[in-house]
Structure formats: C-alpha cells, structure tokens
C-alpha positions as CSV (number, residue, x, y, z in Angstrom):
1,X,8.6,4.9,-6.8
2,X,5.8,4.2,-3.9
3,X,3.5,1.3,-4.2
4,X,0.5,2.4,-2.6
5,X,-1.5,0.6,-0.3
6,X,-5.2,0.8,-1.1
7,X,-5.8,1.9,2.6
8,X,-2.9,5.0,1.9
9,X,-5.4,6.2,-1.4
10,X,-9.0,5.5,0.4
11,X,-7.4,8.2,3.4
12,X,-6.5,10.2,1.3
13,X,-9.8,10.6,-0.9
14,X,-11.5,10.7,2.0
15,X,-9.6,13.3,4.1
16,X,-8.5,15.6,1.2
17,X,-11.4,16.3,-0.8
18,X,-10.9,16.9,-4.6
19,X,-13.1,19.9,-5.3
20,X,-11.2,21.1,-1.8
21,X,-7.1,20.2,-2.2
22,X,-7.1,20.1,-6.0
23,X,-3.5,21.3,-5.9
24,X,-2.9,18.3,-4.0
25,X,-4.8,15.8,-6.7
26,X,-2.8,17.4,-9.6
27,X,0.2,16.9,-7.6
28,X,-1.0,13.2,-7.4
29,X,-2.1,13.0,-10.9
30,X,1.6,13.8,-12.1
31,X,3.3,11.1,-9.8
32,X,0.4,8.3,-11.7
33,X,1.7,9.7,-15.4
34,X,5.2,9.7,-14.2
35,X,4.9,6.3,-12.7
36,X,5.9,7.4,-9.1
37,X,3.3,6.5,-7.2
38,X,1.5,2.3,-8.5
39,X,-0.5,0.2,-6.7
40,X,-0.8,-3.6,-6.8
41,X,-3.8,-5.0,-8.7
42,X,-5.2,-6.2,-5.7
43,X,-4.9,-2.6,-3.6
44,X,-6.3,-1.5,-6.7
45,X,-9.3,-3.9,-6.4
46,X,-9.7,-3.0,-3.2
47,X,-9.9,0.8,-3.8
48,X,-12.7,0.3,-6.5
49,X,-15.0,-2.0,-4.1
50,X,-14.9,0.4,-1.8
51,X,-14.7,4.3,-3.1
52,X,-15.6,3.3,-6.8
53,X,-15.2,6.9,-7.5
54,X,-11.8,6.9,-6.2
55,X,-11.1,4.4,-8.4
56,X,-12.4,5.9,-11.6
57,X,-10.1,8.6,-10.7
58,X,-7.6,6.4,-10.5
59,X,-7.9,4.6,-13.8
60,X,-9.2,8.3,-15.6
61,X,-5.2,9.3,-14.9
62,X,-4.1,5.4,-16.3
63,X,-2.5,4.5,-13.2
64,X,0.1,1.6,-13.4
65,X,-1.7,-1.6,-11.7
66,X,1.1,-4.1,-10.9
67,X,-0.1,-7.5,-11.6
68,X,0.5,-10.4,-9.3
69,X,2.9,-12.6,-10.6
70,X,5.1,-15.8,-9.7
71,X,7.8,-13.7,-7.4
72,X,5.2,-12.2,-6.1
73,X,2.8,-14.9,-4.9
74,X,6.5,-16.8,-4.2
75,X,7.4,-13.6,-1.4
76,X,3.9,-13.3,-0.4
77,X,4.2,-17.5,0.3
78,X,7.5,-17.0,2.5
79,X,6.1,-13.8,4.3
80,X,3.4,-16.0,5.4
81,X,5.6,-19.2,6.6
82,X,7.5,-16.4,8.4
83,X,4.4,-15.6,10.1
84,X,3.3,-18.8,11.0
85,X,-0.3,-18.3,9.1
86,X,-1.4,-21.8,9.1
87,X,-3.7,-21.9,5.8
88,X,-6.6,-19.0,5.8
89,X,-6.1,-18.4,9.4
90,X,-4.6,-14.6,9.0
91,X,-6.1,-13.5,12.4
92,X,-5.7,-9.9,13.3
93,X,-2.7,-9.1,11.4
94,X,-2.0,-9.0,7.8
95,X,-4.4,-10.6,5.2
96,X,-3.8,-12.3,2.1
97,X,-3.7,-9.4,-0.1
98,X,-1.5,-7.6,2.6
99,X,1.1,-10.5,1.9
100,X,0.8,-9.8,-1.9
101,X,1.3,-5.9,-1.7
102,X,4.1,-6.5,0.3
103,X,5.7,-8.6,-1.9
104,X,5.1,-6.5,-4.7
105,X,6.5,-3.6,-3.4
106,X,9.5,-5.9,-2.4
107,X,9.5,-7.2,-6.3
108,X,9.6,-3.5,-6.9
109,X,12.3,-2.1,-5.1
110,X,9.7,0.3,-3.8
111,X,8.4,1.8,-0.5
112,X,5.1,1.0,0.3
113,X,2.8,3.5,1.8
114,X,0.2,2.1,4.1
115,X,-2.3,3.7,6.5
116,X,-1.8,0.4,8.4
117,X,-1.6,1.2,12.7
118,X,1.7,0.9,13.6
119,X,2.3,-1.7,17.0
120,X,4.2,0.0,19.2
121,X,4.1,-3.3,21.3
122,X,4.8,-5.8,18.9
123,X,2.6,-9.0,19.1
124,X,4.0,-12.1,20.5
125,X,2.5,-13.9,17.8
126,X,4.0,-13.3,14.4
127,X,0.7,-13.6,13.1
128,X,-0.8,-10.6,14.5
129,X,1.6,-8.6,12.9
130,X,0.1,-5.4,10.8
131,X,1.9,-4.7,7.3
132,X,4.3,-2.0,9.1
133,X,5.7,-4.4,11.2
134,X,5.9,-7.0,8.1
135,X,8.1,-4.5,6.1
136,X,10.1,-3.7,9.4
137,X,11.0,-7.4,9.7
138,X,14.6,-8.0,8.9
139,X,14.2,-10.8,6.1
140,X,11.2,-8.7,4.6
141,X,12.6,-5.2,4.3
142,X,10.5,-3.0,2.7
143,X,10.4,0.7,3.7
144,X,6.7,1.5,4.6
145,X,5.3,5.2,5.0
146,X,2.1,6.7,5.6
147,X,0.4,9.3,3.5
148,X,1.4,12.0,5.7
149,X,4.9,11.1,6.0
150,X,5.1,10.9,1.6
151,X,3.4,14.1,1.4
152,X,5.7,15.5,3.9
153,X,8.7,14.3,2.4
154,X,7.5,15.6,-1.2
155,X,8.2,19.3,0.0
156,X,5.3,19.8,-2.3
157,X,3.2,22.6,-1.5
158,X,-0.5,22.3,-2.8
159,X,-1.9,26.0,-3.5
C-alpha cells in the first residue's frame, strides 16, 4: 500500500492529463478500489482546495481517506520534538499536516509517495528538513517515493 501525499496526486493530474494518459488513470483507479494507493484526510483536504476536480475524481473512485487519529497526532507530536519545531514555527521544512501524513503512513506500515525536493545537503537545522528527509531519519523510517519512481516500479504499461 502507498499513502499518497497530496503533492504526489496534484503532479500527477497536472502532468498526466486524463483525457491524454487515460491508461494511466484506470491504472490508478484500480489501485483506489483495491486499496493500494490512500491518502490521509488531510492530503486529501489539501488535494480538493487546490484541484477540486482532482478531488472529485478522487472521491468518484471512493478512495480510502485515512482519518487522523490518537497514534497519529501522538507520531506526528514526536516527529516534531525531533525536529525541534518550537510551537507553529515550522519554518521552511515540513508543516503540520506534513508531520500528520508522515505519521500516518508510519501508522500504516506504508510508503509514502511525496513530490517533496529532496536535500541533497541536509539542513543543519532539523527544522528545515522537507518530508523525504523526515522519512529518511532513522527513528522515523518511512520509505518515501515519488510519483515517478511508483510508476516506474509498477512495470505498468499505460496504452
């Protein structure tokens, strides 16, 4: 299973064009009925706010919206201590919801796939970090892709 970031579905509705890849989007549609690919209520959220059309696709094909719970919001609270985020002060690096997709994925067992940058030079300050180098951290551990790499590994190919 792949939690997905809302950042991972936004790139690809945006980059892979329904009318244009529709192999692709019936491809996608099977992973959301077979509960492969989920997304966090908040990624979710996210996705609506900002391609609402995306989202009605989304929910059109019932896709499984994790909702926040206590081990989440605990995970997403230690993430954050691990940081060093004082309060609301997230800085350039992960936000809030960042911290609760992250947990959620770790709740899940799941990879998380994120169109996040990846810091080749990793901050000094914890706090800068970008959800990649979250799930990289040793006491987080959650495998993070990007959209390219999932479809890549599918060996799917979209006629």
């Amino acid at each position: 299973m792949q939690v997905f970031d809302a950042s991972s579905i936004i790139y690809a509705w945006d980059n892979y064009p329904i009318r244009q890849f529709p192999g692709l989007w019936e491809w996608m549609a099977t992973q959301v009925e077979e509960r492969q690919l989920v997304m966090p209520s908040v990624a979710f959220e996210e996705v609506t706010n900002k391609t609402p059309e995306c989202g009605e696709w989304l929910r059109g094909n019932d896709l499984e919206r994790i909702a926040i719970n206590n081990v989440a919001m605990q995970d997403a609270l230690r993430i954050k201590l691990l940081l060093s985020i004082v309060g609301d002060n997230y800085r350039s690096g992960v936000g809030e919801n960042d911290l609760l997709i992250i947990a959620t994925a770790m709740a899940q067992r799941a990879e998380l796939v994120s169109e996040e940058r990846r810091q080749n030079d990793l901050p000094k300050e914890l706090s800068k970090y970008k959800i990649p180098a979250v799930c990289a951290m040793t006491e987080v551990s959650v495998p993070c892709i990007n959209f390219i790499e999932y479809l890549k590994r599918s060996d799917e190919v979209f006629r």
